[in-house]
N, C-alpha and C positions, 0 to 999 in steps of 0.2 A: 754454157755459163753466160748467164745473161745479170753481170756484175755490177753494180753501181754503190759509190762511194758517196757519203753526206752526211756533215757538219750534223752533230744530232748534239743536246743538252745529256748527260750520264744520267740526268735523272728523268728521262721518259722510259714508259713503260717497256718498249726493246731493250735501251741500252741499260736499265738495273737486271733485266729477263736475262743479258749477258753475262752480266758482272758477276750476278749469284750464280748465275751458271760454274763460272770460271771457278767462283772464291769456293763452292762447293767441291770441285776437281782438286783446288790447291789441296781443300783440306785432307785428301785423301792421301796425299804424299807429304804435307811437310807440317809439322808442329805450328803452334798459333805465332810463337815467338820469330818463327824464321819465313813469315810469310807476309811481303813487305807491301805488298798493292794497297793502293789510296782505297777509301771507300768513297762512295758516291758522291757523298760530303766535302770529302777532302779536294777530290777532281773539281769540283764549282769553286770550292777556295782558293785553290790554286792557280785558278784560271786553266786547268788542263782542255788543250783543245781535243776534243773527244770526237770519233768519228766511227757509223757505221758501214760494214759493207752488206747489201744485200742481194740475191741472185732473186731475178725474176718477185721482187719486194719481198723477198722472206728475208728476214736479218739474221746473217749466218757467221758473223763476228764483228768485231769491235777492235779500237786501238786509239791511242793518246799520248799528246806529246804534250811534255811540261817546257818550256823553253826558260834556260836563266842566261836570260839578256842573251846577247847572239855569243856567247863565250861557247856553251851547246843544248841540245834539246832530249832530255832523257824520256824514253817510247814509256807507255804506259798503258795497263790492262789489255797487252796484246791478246786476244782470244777468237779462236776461230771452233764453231760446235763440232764433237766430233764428227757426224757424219757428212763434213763438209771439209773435212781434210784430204790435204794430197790432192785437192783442185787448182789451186794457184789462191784461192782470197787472200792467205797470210800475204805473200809474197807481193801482192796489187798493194794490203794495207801495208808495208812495208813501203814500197817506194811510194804510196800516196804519205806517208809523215816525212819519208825524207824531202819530197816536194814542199810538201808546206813549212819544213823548219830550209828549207834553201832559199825559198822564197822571201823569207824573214831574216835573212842574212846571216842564217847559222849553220855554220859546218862541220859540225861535229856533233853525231848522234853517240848517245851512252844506255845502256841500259841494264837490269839487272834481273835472272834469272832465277832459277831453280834448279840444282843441278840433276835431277827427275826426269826434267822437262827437256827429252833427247830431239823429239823433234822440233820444237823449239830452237834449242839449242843449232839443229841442225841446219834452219833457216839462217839463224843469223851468221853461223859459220859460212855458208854457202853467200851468203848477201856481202861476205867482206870484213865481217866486223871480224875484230881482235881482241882477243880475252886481254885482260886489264884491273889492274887492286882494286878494290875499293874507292868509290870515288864521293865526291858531296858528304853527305850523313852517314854514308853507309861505312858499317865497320867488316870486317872481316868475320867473315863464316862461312862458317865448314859447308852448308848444304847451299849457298849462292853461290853464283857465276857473274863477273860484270864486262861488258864489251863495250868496245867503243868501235866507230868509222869513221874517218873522213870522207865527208860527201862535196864533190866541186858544184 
């Protein structure tokens, strides 16, 4: 694994190749209504800092962090292609956003899942985080998961 992590815009042609990748996978498990990812649009709105990981320059996932003010930094379009899983990228783009929202003086990562999405789930269980209500806009439902961590 020859990995490298960088600052990319959601709207170059890798990082939308990722996004529709994912939003095509969501669709496959959860109804339109229960499927909360920003689109391309929204991540530039929001100022989401967006970031690829690539092995050997092939871009093999993606990940983003919204930050509101340093209170915490909610992960955003976590995605790793399938046949790039069970390498370690998730878990590199995982500590590369808790890097950048620590860096930023925020210590508390949050984010919200799918409850489908077992290895997912199983990262962030394994990274620390602790399942947690609803937090920000989000309401309660039945096919979501929300975690949080504190990171020093």
């Amino acid at each position: 694994m020859e990995a490298t992590i960088t600052t990319e815009r959601p709207d170059t042609a890798d990082a939308r190749a990722l996004i529709d990748e994912l939003e095509a996978h969501l669709a496959t498990l959860y109804p339109r209504e229960s499927r909360h990812g920003y689109s391309v649009e929204k991540l530039l709105a929001q100022g989401v800092a967006f970031f690829l990981v690539r092995d050997n320059g092939t871009p093999v996932g993606c990940g983003g962090i919204q930050l509101f003010g340093t209170d915490y930094g909610e992960l955003k379009r976590m995605y790793v292609r399938p046949q790039f899983r069970g390498l370690g990228f998730a878990k590199l783009m995982l500590d590369h956003l808790s890097d950048y929202a620590r860096s930023r003086g925020v210590r508390l990562l949050r984010l919200e899942t799918g409850i489908h999405q077992h290895a997912a789930i199983g990262l962030y269980e394994r990274a620390g985080f602790q399942s947690i209500p609803p937090f920000g806009e989000y309401r309660d439902a039945p096919l979501s998961k929300f975690y949080e961590k504190r990171i020093l």
